[in-house]
N, C-alpha and C positions, 0 to 999 in steps of 0.2 A: 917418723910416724905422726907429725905431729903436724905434718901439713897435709894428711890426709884423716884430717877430722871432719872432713864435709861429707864422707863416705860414711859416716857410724860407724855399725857393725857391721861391714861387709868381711866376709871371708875371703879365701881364694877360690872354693868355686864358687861364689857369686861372684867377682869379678871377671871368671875365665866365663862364665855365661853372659855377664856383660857384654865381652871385646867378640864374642861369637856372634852375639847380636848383633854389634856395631857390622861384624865382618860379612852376615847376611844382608842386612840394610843397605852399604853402602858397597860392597865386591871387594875384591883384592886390590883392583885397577885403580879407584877413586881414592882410598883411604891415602898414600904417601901424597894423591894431589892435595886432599886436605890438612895433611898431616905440612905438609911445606909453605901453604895458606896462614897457615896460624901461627906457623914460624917466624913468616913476614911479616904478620900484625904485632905477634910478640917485639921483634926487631923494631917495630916502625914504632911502637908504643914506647919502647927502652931508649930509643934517638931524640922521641920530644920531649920526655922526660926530662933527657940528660939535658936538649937544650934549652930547656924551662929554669933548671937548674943553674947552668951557668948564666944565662939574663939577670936572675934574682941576684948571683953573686957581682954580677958588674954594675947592677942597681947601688947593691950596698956599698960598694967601695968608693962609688962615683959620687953617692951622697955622704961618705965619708970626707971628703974632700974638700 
C-alpha cells in the first residue's frame, strides 16, 4: 500500500473511473501498445542502471589497486 501513496485517497471506484477513462481516451487497441512502451523504457532504464552500477564497482577496485 505503501507504494501507492502518490494516489491519496483514491478508492476503488475512483480508480475503476480512472482506467475507464484511460480506456475511452486511448481504445482497447492502443493501451497494451503503450502498455509494452513503458515496459521497454522501464527495461532500458533498469540496463543502465545496472550498468552505471557495475563501472562504479570496477572504478573502486581498480583504484583499489
Amino acid at each position: 500500500m505503501d507504494c501507492l501513496m502518490f494516489l491519496g485517497n483514491l478508492g476503488t471506484g475512483e480508480i475503476i473511473i480512472i482506467a475507464l477513462i484511460v480506456l475511452l481516451l486511448f481504445g482497447g487497441k492502443k493501451i497494451p501498445e503503450l502498455m509494452r512502451g513503458i515496459g521497454k523504457g522501464v527495461k532500458n532504464f533498469k540496463d543502465g542502471v545496472k550498468g552505471i552500477e557495475e563501472e562504479i564497482k570496477l572504478d573502486d577496485t581498480e583504484s583499489k589497486n
